[in-house]
C-alpha positions in Angstrom: 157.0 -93.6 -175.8 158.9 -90.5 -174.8 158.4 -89.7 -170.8 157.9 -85.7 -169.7 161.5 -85.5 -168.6 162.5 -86.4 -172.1 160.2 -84.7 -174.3 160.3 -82.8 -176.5 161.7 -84.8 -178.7 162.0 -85.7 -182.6 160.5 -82.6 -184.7 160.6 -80.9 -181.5 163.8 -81.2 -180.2 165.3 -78.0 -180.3 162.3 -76.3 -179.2 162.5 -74.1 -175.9 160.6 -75.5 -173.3 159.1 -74.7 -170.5 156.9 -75.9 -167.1 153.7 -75.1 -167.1 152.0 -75.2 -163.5 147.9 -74.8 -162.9 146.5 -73.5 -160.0 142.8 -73.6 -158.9 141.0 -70.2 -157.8 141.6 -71.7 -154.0 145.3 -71.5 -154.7 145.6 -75.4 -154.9 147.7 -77.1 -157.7 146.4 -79.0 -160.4 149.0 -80.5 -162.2 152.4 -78.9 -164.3 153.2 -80.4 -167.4 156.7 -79.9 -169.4 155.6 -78.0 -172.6 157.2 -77.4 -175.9 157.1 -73.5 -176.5 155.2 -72.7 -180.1 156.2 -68.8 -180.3 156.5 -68.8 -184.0 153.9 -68.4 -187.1 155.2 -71.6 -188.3 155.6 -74.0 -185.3 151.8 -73.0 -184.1 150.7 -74.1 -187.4 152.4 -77.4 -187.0 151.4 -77.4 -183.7 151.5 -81.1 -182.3 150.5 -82.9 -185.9 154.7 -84.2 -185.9 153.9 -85.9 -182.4 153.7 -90.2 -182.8 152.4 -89.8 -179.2 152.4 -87.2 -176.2 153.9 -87.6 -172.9 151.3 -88.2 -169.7 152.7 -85.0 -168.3 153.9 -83.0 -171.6 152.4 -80.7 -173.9 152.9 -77.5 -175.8 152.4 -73.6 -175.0 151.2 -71.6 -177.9 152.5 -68.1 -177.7 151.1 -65.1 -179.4 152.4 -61.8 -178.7 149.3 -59.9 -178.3 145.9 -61.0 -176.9 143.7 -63.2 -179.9 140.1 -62.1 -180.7 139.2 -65.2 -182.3 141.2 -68.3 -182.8 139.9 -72.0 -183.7 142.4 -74.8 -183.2 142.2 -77.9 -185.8 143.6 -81.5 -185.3 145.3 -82.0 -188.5 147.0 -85.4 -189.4 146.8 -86.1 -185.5 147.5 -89.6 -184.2 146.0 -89.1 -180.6 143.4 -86.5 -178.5 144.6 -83.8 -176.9 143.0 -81.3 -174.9 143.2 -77.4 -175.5 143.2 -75.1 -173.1 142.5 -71.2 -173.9 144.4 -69.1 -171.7 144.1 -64.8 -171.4 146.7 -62.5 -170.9 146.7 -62.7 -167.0 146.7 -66.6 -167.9 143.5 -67.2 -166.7 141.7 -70.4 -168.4 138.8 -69.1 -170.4 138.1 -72.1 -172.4 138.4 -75.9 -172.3 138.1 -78.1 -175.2 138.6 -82.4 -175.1 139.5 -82.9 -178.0 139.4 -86.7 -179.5 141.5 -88.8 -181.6 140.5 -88.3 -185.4 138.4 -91.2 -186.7 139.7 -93.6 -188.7 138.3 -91.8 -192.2 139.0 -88.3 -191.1 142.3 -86.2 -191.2 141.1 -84.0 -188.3 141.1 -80.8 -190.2 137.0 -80.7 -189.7 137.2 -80.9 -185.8 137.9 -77.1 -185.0 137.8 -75.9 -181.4 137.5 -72.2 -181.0 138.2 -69.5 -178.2 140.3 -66.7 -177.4 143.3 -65.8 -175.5 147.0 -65.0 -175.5 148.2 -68.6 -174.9 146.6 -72.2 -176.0 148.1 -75.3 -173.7 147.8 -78.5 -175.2 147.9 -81.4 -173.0 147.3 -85.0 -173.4 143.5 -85.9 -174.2 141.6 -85.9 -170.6 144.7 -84.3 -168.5 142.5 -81.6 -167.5 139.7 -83.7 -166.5 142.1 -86.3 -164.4 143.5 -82.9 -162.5 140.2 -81.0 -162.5 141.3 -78.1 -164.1 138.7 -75.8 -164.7 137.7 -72.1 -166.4 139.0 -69.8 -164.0 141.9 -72.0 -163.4 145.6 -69.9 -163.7 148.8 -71.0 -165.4 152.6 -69.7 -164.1 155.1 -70.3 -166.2 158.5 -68.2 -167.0 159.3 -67.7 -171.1 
């Protein structure tokens, strides 16, 4: 398996990348993780479904240009659980999800997660709850 200081790699190799950093409402931090950047229509619809496995400290940033009303997040053909992290545009955390592994009869397409935001962080499954990240929670990061 890829480490953080390698990743991304494979289908995601020539993505930009970028280190995202959480800090807790007392101005502690939580934990940074190396992220792929998803800016485009078509790499947040592929999303992390290319990924055989995710870094411990890795993830991807989902970038949309303009705060997002309504968005639900899907788990197609994924091989592993992931956690997804809403984010508004100050880059406060409105939303957590924990997000399992597909079962073994299911393509993931029917586990949707919704929420709202200018960014969605994806992180390996549980990452948020090993670093107690939490709503309310703010991200830094330069694009």
């Amino acid at each position: 398996a890829a480490t953080a200081a390698e990743w991304p790699t494979e289908t995601y190799a020539e993505y930009e990348t970028a280190t995202v950093t959480v800090t807790g409402a007392a101005g502690a931090e939580r934990g940074s993780v190396r992220v792929a950047v998803a800016a485009t229509r078509d790499k947040r619809i592929l999303g992390l479904s290319a990924a055989p496995s995710l870094p411990d400290d890795a993830g991807m940033l989902f970038v949309y240009y303009a705060p997002q009303e309504s968005l639900t997040y899907i788990m197609p053909e994924m091989s592993f659980g992931i956690d997804i992290v809403y984010v508004d545009a100050d880059r406060a955390i409105t939303r957590i999800h924990n997000a399992p592994k597909p079962g073994p009869d299911e393509d993931g397409s029917e586990q949707r997660y919704p929420g709202s935001g200018q960014y969605v962080l994806e992180v390996p499954y549980r990452w948020t709850d090993r670093n107690d990240v939490a709503v309310g929670d703010t991200l830094s990061f330069q694009l």
